[in-house]
C-alpha positions as CSV (number, residue, x, y, z in Angstrom):
1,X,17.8,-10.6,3.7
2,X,14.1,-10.9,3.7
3,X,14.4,-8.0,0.5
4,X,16.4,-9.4,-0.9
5,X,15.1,-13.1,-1.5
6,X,11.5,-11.6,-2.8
7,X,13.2,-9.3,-4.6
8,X,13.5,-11.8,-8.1
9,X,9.6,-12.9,-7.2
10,X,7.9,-9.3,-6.9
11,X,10.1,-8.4,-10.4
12,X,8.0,-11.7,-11.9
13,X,5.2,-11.1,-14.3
14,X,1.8,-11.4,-12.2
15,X,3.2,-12.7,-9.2
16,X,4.6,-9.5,-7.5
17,X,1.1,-7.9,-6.9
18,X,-0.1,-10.7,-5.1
19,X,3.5,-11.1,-2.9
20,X,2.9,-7.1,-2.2
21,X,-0.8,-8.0,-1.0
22,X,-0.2,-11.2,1.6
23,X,2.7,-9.1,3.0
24,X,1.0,-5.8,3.9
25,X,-2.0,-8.3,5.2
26,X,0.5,-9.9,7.3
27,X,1.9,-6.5,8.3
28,X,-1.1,-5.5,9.5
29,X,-1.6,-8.4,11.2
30,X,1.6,-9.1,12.6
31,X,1.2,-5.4,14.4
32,X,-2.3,-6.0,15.3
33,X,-1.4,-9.6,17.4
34,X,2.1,-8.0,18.6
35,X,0.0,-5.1,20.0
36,X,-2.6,-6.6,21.7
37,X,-0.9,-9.5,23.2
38,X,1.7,-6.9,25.0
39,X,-0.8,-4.3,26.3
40,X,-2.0,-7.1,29.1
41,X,1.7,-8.2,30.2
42,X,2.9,-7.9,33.7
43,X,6.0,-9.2,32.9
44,X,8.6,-7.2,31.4
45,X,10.5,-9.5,29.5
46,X,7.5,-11.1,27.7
47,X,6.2,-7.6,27.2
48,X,9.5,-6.7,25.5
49,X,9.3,-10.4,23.4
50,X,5.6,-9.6,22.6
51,X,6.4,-6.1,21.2
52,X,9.1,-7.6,19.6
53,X,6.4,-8.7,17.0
54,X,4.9,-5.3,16.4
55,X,8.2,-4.0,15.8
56,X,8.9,-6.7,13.1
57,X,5.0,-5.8,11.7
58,X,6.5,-2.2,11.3
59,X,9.7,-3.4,9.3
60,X,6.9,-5.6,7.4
61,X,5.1,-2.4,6.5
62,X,8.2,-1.2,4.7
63,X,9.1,-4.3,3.0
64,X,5.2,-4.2,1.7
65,X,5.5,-0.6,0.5
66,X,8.2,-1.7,-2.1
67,X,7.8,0.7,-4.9
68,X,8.0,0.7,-8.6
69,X,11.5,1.7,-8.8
70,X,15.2,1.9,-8.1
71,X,14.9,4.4,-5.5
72,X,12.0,3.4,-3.8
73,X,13.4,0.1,-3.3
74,X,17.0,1.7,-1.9
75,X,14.0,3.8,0.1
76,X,12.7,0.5,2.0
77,X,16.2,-1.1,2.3
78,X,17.3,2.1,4.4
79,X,14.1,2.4,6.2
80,X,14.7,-1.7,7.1
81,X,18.1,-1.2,7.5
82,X,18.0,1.8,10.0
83,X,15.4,0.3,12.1
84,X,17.2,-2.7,12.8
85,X,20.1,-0.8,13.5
86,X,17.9,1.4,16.1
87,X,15.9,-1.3,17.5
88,X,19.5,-3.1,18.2
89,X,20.4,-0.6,20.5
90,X,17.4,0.1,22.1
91,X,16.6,-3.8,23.2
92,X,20.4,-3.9,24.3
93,X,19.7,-1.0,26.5
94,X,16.1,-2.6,27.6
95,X,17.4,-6.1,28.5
96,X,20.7,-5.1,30.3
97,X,19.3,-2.5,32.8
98,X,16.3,-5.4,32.9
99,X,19.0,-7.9,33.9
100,X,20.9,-5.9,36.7
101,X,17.3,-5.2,38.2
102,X,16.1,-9.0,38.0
103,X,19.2,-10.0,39.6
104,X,19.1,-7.4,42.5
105,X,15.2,-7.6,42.9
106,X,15.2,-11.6,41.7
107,X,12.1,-11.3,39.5
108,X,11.4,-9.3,36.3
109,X,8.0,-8.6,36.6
110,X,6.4,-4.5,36.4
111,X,6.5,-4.7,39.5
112,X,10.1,-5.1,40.6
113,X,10.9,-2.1,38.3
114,X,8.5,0.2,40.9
115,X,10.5,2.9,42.6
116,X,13.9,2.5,40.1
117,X,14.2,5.8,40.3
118,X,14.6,6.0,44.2
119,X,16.9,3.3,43.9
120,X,19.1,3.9,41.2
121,X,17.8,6.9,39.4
122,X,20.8,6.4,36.7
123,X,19.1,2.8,35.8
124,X,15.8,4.3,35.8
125,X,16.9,7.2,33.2
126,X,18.4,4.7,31.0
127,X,15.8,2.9,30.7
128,X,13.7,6.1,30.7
129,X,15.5,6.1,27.2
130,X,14.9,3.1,26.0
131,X,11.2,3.0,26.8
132,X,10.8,6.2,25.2
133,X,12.6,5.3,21.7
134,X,10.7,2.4,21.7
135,X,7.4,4.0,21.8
136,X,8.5,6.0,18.7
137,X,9.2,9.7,21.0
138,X,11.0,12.2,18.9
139,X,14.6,13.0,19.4
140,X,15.1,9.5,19.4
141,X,16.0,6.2,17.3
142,X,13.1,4.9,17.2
143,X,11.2,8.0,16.2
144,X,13.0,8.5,13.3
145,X,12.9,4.7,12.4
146,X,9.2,4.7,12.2
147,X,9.8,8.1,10.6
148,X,11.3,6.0,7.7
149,X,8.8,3.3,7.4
150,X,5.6,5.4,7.6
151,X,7.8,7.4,4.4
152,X,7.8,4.2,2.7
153,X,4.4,3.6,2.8
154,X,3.3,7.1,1.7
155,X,5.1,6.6,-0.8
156,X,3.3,3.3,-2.2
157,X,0.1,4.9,-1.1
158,X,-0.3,1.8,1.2
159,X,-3.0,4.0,3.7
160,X,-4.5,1.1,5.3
161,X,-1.8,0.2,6.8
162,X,-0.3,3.7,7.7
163,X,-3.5,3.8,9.7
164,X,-3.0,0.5,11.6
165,X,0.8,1.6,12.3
166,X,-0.8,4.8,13.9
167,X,-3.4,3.0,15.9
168,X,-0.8,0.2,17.2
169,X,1.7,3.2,17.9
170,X,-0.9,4.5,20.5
171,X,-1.0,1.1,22.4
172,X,3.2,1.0,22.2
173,X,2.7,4.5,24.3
174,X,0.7,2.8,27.3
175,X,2.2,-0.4,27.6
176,X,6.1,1.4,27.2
177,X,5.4,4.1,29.3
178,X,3.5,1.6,32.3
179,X,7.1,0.6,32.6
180,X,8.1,4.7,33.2
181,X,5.4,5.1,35.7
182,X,6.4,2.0,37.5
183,X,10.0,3.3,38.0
184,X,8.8,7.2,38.3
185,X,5.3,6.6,40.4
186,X,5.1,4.0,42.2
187,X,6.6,3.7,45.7
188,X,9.3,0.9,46.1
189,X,8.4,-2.4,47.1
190,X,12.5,-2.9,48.5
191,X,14.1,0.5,49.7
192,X,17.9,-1.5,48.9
193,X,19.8,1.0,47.0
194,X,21.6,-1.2,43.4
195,X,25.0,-0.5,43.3
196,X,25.7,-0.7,39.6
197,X,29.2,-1.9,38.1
198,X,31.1,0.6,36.0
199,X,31.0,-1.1,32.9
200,X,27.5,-1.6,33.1
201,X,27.2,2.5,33.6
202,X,29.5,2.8,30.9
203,X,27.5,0.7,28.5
204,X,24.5,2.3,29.6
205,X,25.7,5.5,29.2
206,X,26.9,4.7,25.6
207,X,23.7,3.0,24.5
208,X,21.7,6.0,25.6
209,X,23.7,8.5,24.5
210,X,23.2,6.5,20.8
211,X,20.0,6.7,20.8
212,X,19.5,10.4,21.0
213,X,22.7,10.7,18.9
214,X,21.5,8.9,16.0
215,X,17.6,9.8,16.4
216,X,18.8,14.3,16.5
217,X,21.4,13.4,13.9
218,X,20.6,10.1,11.7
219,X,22.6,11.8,8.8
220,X,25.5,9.5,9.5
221,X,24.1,5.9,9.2
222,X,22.1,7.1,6.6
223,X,24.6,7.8,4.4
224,X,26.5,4.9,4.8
225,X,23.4,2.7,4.1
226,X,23.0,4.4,0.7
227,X,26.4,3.9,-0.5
228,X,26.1,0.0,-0.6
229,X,25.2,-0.9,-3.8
230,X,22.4,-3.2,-4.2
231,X,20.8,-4.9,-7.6
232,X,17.4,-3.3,-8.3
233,X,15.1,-4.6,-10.8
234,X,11.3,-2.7,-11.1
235,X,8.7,-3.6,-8.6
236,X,5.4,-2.0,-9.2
237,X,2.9,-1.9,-6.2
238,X,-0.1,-2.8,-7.0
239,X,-1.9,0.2,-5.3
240,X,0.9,2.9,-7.1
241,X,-0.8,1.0,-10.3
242,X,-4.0,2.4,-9.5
């Protein structure tokens, strides 16, 4: 959506290099603030809404990288497109293994995830899962989504904030992965094993198995992304320009 609305403003005479510039500025930003406010959380559902905003500064990276043609927009449209399709899948997966644990332990602090895998080791891998796509591990979604933005912006030589994304990919690694040594590491606070419901280890199950599916073998969406049809008019970035 966001694409399309700038997309008759960045084609404007003079007015398309400045759009570029106040949206990789607030990319950069955006990733910087989402970042840095997660890294201290103890709470895992504000550290999921806090990284929340570094994953929309990564999308903003490939709205910024916009290039000056048909192909490089279609290039940030899939890159956009497949990210929120991988990122769908991967906060389902965080928030509903989050939800059986918060019910059963009746908090949803770090904390009440310590031991998950002594108490219900299949919650624990599926979230395992998640964690990991999130943080951008290969073989997964989110791997190969960030894959695609960081293409974009080599494309647009936007370097600056290629570097930013690589920096604020580092912190997504130790705050995602405090969540895997809480469940892995750390001895349980309540021995109670969780009985989970069948649907919910269905759903799991099928949300997991997605996320390796579509990060080994990403063919599939991708194709069907480039065969809608979209109205292109020439952007030129003002950094390609140079």
């Amino acid at each position: 959506m966001l694409l399309r609305v700038l997309q008759p403003f960045l084609a404007a005479p003079g007015a398309g290099e400045k759009i570029l510039m106040v949206l990789a500025v607030i990319a950069g930003a955006t990733l910087i603030y989402g970042n840095l406010a997660a890294l201290p959380q103890d709470n895992f559902k504000r550290l999921l809404a806090y990284s929340s905003i570094a994953h929309a500064g990564y999308l903003l990276i490939a709205v910024a990288s916009v290039s000056g043609s048909p192909e490089g927009f279609g290039s940030s449209r899939v890159a956009v497109a497949y990210y929120l399709a991988g990122y769908l899948l991967m906060t389902l997966l965080s928030f509903l293994v989050m939800i059986v644990v918060a019910n059963h332990s009746r908090g949803d602090d770090i904390a009440h995830f310590n031991g998950l895998a002594k108490r219900s080791p299949f919650l624990a891998f599926g979230l395992l899962v998640a964690m990991l796509s999130l943080a951008g591990v290969p073989f997964t979604v989110g791997f190969f989504g960030k894959f695609l933005v960081f293409a974009t912006a080599v494309q647009a030589h936007n370097y600056g904030l290629i570097g930013i994304g690589i920096v604020t990919v580092g912190a997504g690694f130790y705050y995602y992965l405090r969540v895997v040594a809480a469940m892995y590491w750390q001895e349980p606070g309540d021995e109670t094993v969780i009985k989970v419901a069948p649907l919910t280890k269905f759903t799991v199950g099928i949300l997991a198995l997605f996320i390796f599916i579509f990060g080994i073998f990403p063919q599939p969406i991708l194709k069907s992304l480039k065969g809608v049809p979209i109205e292109t008019r020439v952007v030129t970035h003002p950094v390609a320009q140079k």
